[in-house]
N, C-alpha and C positions, 0 to 999 in steps of 0.2 A: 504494500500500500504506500502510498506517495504521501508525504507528510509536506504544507511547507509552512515555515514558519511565519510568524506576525513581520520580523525585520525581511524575510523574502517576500513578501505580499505587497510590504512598502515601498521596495526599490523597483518590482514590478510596476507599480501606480506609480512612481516618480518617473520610470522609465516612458512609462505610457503618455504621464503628461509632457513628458518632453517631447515625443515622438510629435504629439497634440501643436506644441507652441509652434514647433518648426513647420509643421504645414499649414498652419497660420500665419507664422510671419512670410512663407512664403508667398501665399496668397495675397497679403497684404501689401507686401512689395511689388504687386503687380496692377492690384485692384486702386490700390491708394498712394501711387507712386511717390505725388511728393511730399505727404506726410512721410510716408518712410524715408523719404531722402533726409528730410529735415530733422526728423527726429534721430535718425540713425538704428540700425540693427537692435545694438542693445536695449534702447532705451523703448523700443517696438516689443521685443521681446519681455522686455516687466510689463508695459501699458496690456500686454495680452494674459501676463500671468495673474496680474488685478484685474483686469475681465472677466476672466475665469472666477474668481471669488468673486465679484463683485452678481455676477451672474446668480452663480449658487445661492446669494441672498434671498433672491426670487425664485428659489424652486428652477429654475433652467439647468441643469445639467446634462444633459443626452448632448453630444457632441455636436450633432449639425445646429441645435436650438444655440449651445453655447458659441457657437462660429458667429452665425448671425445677430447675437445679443454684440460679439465686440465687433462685428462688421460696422453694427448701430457707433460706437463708440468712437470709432474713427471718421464715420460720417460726419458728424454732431458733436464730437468732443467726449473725452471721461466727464462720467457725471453726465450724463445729458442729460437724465431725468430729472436731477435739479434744478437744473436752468430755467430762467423764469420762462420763458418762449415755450418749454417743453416741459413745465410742471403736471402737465394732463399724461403724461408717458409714465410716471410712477403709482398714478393709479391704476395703469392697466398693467404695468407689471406686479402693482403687488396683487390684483383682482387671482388668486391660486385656484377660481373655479374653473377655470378656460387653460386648456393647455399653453405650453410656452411656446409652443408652435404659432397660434392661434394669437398670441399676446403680440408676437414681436410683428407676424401681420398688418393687424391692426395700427400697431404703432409708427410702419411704415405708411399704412395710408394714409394715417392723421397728418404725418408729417407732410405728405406730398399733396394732401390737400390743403394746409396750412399756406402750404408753399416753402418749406424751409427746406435750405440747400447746406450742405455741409460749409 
């Protein structure tokens, strides 16, 4: 029987997350060029790893839901949902009745019927 311990379980899910960051930053590097320019590699790579947390606050975890929560983030800035222009965005992410799929939707079209551009 295969045994594996709490510290192998971690470095697993650390490895996982990183495997995560890197096709993100990737992505990001492509989709949102000159933020990545501006900000640089690394500093792309934390703004993604507090995305990720910052996400999980809201129940969004499942990989695609969390890509698109810091897709939002780079559009709009960290924090968007603070922001006064976009204080109606933290009621529909904290609303945990409506999937996160369903959430970040939404939030897109608000925005785009708002009219707000990154």
């Amino acid at each position: 029987m295969l045994v594996i311990t709490k510290e192998q379980m971690e470095v697993l899910s650390t490895h996982q997350r990183d495997q995560f960051v890197d096709k993100l930053a990737a992505y990001i590097k492509t989709s949102h060029e000159a933020t990545y320019k501006k900000l640089g590699e690394e500093q792309v790579r934390e703004l993604i790893r507090c995305g990720i947390s910052a996400a999980a606050r809201y129940g969004i975890d499942a990989q695609p839901d969390v890509a698109g929560y810091i897709d939002l983030m780079f559009q709009f800035g960290r924090d968007f949902e603070s922001k006064t222009d976009m204080a109606w965005a933290l009621s529909i992410l904290e609303e945990r009745t409506a999937s996160a799929q369903s959430r970040l939707r939404r939030i897109r079209w608000m925005a785009q019927e708002k009219g707000l551009q990154a």
